[in-house]
N, C-alpha and C positions, 0 to 999 in steps of 0.2 A: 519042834523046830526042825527046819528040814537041814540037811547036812549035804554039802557038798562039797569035792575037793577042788582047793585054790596051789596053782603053783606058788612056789617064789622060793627065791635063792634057796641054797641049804644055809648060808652062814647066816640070814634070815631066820631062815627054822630053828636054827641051833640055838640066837639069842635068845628064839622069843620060847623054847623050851628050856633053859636054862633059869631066863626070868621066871617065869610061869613057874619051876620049881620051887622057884625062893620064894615064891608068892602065896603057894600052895592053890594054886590054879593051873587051865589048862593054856598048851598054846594056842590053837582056838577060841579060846574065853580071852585072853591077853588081844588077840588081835583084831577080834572083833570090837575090842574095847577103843582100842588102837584107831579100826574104820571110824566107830563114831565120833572119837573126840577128831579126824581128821574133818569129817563132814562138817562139823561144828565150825573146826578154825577155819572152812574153804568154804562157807556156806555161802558169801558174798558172790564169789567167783562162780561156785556152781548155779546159783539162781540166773547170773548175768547169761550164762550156757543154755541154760534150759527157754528163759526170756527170748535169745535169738531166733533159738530154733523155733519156738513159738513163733513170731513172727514170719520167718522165712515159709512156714508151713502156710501160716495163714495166708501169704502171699502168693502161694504155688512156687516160690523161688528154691527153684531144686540146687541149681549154682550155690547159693548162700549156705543151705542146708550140706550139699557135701562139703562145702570150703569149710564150714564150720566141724564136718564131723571128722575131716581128712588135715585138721590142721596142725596134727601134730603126728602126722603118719609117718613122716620118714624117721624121727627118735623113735617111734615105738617099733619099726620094723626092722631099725638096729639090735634094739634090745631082743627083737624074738628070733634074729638069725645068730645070735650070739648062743656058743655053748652050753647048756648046763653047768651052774656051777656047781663042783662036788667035794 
């Protein structure tokens, strides 16, 4: 399995190594666990995503395709000029 490092918050890390103790696992195994059951409960939403961009590709509609990929740009460009939490 290949390994690579993922940000996110410290009081994030902290639960999910905490949990992970009480679990007798790791917090990389808890969170990974974590992605998939989220995949599962968002799998409607995420097919709907994938479906447009399909189309929009298929289309050549570059418009549709960045609307779609920039549509949640200005919350996430909050979150990445926002401090580290520590």
């Amino acid at each position: 399995m290949s390994s690579q490092p993922v940000r996110v918050p410290e009081d994030v890390y902290q639960a999910a190594r905490q949990i992970a103790g009480l679990l007798g696992t790791t917090p990389g195994t808890l969170l990974q666990v974590a992605f998939h059951e989220y995949v599962v409960q968002h799998r409607d939403e995420i097919n709907n995503a994938f479906d447009h961009a399909k189309k929009y590709l298929a289309s050549q509609d570059t418009e549709g395709l960045f609307g779609l990929a920039s549509r949640n740009v200005s919350e996430r460009a909050k979150r990445a000029a926002q401090p580290p939490v520590r």
